[in-house]
C-alpha positions as MATLAB code, in Angstrom:
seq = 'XXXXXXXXXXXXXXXXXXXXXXXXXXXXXXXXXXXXXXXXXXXXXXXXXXXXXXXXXXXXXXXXXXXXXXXXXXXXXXXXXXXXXXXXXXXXXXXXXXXXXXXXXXXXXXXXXXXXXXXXXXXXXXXXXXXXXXXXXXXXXXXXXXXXXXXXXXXXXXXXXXXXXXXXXXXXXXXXXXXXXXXXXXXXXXXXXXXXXXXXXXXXXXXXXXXXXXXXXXXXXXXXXXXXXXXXXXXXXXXXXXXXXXXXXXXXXXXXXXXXXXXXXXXXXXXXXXXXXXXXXXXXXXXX';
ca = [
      87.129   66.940 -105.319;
      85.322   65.239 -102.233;
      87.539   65.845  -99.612;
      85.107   63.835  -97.351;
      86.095   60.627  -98.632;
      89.374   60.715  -96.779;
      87.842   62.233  -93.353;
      87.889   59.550  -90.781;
      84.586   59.734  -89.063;
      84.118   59.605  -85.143;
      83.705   56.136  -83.947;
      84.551   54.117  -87.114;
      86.420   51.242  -86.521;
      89.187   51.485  -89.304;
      91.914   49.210  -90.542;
      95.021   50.934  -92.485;
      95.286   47.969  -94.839;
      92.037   49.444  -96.069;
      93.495   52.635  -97.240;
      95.452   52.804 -100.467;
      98.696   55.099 -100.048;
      99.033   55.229 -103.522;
      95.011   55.688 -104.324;
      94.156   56.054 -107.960;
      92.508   59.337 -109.130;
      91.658   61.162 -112.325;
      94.502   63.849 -112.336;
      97.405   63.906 -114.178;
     100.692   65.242 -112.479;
     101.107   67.999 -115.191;
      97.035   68.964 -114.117;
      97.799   69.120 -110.532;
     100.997   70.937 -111.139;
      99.492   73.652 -113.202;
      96.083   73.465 -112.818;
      94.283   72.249 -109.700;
      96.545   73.621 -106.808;
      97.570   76.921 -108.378;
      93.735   77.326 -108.518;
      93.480   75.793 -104.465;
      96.481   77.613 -103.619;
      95.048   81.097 -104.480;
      91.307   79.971 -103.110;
      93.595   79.411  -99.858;
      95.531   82.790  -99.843;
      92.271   84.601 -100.181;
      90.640   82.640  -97.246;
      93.523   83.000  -94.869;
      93.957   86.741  -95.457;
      89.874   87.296  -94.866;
      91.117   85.015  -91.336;
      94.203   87.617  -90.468;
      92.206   90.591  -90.970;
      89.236   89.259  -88.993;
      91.190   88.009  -86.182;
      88.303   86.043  -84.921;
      89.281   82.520  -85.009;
      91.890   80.442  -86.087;
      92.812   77.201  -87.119;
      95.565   74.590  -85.978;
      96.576   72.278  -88.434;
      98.240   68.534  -87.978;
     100.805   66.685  -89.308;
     101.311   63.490  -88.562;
     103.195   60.423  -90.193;
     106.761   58.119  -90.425;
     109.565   59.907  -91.528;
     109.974   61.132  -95.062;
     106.104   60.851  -96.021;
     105.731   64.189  -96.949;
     105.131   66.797  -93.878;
     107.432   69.163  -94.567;
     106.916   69.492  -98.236;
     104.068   70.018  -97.916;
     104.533   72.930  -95.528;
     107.251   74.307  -98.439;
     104.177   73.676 -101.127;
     101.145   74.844  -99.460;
     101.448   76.922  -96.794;
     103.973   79.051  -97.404;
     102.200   80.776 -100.031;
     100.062   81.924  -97.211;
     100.739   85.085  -95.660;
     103.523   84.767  -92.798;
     102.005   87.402  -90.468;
      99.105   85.020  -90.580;
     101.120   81.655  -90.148;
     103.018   79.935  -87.203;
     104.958   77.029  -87.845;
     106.497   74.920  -84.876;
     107.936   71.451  -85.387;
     108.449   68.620  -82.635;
     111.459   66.646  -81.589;
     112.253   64.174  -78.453;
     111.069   65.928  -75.528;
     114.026   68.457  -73.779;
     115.310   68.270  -70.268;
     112.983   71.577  -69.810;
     109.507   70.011  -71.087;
     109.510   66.497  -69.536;
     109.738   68.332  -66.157;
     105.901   69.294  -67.756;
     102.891   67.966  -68.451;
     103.029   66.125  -71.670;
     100.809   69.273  -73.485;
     102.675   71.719  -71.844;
     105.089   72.248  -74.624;
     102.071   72.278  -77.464;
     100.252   75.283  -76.005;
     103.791   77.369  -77.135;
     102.765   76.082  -80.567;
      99.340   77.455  -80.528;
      97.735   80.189  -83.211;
      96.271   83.812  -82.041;
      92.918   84.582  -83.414;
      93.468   85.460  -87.330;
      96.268   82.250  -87.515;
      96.571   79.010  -88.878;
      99.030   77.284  -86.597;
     101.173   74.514  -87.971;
     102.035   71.597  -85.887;
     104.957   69.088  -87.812;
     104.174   66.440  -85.268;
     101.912   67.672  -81.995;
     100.676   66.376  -79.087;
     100.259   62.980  -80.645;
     103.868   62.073  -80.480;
     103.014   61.683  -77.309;
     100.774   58.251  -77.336;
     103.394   56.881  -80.854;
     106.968   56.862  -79.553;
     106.718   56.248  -76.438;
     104.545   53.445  -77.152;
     107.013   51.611  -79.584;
     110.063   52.326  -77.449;
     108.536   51.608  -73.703;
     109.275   54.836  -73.068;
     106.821   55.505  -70.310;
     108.370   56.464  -66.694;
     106.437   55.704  -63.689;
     106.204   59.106  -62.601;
     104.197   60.175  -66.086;
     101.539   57.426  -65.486;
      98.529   58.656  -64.434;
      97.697   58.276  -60.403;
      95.819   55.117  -59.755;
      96.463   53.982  -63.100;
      98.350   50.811  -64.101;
     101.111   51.459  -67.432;
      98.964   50.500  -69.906;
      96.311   52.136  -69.399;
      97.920   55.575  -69.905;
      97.376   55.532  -73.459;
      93.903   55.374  -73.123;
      93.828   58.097  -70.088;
      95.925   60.347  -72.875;
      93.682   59.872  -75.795;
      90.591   60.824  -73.376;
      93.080   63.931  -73.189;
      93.365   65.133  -76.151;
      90.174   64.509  -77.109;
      89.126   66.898  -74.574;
      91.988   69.587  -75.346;
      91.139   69.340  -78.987;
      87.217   69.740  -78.167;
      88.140   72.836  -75.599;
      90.187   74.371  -78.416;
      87.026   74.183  -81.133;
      84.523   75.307  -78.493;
      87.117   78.534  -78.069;
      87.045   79.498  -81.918;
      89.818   77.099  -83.232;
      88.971   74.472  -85.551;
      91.465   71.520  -85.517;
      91.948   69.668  -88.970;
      94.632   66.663  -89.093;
      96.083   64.555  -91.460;
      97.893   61.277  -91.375;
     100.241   61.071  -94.063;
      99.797   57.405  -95.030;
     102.772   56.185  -96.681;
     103.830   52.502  -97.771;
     107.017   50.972  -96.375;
     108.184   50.457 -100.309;
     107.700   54.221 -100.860;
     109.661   55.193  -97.922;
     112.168   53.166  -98.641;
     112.782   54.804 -102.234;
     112.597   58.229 -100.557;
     115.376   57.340  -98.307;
     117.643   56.015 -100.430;
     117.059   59.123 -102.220;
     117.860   61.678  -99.658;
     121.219   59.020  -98.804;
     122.416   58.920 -102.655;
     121.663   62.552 -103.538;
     124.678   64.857 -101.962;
     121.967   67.718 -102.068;
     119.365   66.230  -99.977;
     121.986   64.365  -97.417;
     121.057   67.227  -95.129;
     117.124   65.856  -95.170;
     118.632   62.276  -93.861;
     118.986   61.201  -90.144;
     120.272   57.792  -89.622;
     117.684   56.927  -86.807;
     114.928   57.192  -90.233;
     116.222   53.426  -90.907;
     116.380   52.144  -87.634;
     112.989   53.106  -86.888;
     112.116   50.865  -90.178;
     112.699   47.894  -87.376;
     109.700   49.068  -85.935;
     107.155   49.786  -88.674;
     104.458   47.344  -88.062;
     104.614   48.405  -84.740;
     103.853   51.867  -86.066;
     101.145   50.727  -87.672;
      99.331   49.142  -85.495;
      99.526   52.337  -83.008;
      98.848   54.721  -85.886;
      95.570   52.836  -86.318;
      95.004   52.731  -82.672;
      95.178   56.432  -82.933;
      92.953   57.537  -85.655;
      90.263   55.000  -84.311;
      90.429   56.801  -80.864;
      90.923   59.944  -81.609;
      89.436   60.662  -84.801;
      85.867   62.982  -83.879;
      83.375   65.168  -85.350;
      85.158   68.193  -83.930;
      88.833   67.390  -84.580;
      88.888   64.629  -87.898;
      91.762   62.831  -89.049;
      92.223   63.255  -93.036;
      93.970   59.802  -94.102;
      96.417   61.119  -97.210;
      97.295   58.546  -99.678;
     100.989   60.254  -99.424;
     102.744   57.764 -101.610;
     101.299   60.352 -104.297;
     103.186   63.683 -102.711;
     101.267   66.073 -105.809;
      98.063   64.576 -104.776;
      98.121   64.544 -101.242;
      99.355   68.337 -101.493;
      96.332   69.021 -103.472;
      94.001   67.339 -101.130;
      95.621   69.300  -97.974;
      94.600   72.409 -100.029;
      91.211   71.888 -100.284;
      90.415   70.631  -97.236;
      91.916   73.873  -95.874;
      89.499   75.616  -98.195;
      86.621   73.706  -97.088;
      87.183   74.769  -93.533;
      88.058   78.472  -93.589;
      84.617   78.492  -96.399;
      82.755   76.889  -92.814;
      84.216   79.639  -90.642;
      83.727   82.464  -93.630;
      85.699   84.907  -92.386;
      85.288   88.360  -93.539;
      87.330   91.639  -93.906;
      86.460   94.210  -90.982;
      84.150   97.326  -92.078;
      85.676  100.441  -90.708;
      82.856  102.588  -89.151;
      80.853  105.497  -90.939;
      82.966  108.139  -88.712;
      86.377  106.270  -90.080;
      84.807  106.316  -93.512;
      83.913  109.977  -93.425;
      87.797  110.377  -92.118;
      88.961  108.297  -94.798;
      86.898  110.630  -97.408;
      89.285  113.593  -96.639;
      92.135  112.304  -96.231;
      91.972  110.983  -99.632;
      91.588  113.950 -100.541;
      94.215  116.028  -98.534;
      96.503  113.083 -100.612;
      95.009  114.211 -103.726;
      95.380  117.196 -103.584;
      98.929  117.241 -101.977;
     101.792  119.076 -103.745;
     105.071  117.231 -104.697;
];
């Protein structure tokens, strides 16, 4: 697969209406099912342990989209098959009492991976430049000094740009994708989770109200990736009306980054090695 095809570059001007979220490919369901991620899965579990055991860098890892397109299966599908010593998982909701007395990334650095991690973020630091955007959420005291309202959003995309650039240049790459769903396909998945007595628990009634506001959505989501979409930190566009699909691309876009940082397992010195020689032994030759 060429992953690349869905990285947004730095700089390019996109529309969503350009993007399919239901993109046509040449995999079956039944060949992603039992083929192609089983076989990205396990490229992905060997990657991530070389990362724990090196404890050199790490990676954090982005989910962003409307509600129901996909983020938290594909947590469930992908990445827990990684090894949990070696994961941290954090999901965002509104903003407590606690955290808006706080700069708005105050609450993300919490969130962040160790060295030898790949940290998880279901929502981040870009709720921060969506809701509040579509709601007019804004107070006065969070705008920037000497800056009128509207320009905040602009001041806040300058940084995270920066934060995301600081965080590469300190031996964390960032990878994020934008689970691009169609307003049909939501819909169907909603109706789903309402109908289905088992999945009522997956349903919040504020999913349909924020419906009201999905071109508004949109047009911010596209805002977004066109600002803050770089060669250090890329935004992966999923065509998440296809969950299998957009599972399998996650996958190997993972791959394709822990292959850049090629992480290795640790050699233990001649002097450990020499240790390790007899004490294999002393097992050996132990007596039940």
């Amino acid at each position: 697969m060429n992953v690349n095809k869905y990285r947004i570059e730095g700089n390019k001007q996109l529309k969503l209406r350009d993007y399919s979220p239901s993109e046509k490919h040449d995999y079956s369901e039944k060949e992603l099912l039992e083929k192609h991620i089983p076989k990205s899965i396990d490229r992905l579990k060997e990657l991530h342990w070389r990362l724990h055991a090196e404890e050199k860098k790490g990676i954090v890892v982005v989910l962003q989209a409307m509600d129901a397109a996909g983020k938290d299966e594909a947590i469930s599908y992908i990445f827990s098959n990684l090894t949990a010593q070696g994961l941290k998982t954090t999901s965002f909701q509104k903003p407590s009492d606690s955290e808006q007395k706080h700069d708005y990334l105050w609450r993300i650095h919490k969130a962040l991976p160790a060295r030898g991690q790949i940290g998880i973020l279901n929502r981040s630091h870009y709720e921060e430049v969506i809701a509040p955007r579509v709601h007019d959420l804004l107070e006065e005291e969070a705008v920037p000094d000497e800056k009128e309202k509207e320009e905040t959003w602009a001041v806040r995309y300058r940084q995270i740009n920066d934060f995301e650039r600081y965080l590469t240049e300190n031996g964390f790459e960032v990878v994020k994708f934008f689970f691009h769903m169609s307003k049909e396909e939501q819909k169907e998945r909603l109706l789903e989770r309402m109908k289905n007595p088992k999945k009522n628990w997956e349903f919040s009634f504020s999913d349909v109200e924020e419906r009201k506001h999905w071109d508004s959505y949109q047009d911010i989501f596209e805002d977004m990736l066109n600002h803050t979409s770089t060669e250090y930190a890329p935004w992966h566009i999923l065509p998440a009306d296809d969950e299998w699909y957009s599972r399998y691309i996650i996958s190997e876009v993972m791959n394709k980054c822990l292959e850049k940082i090629d992480p290795q397992f640790p050699e233990i010195s001649q002097e450990n090695k020499e240790k390790l020689d007899k004490y294999i032994k002393l097992l050996e030759n132990e007596e039940n």
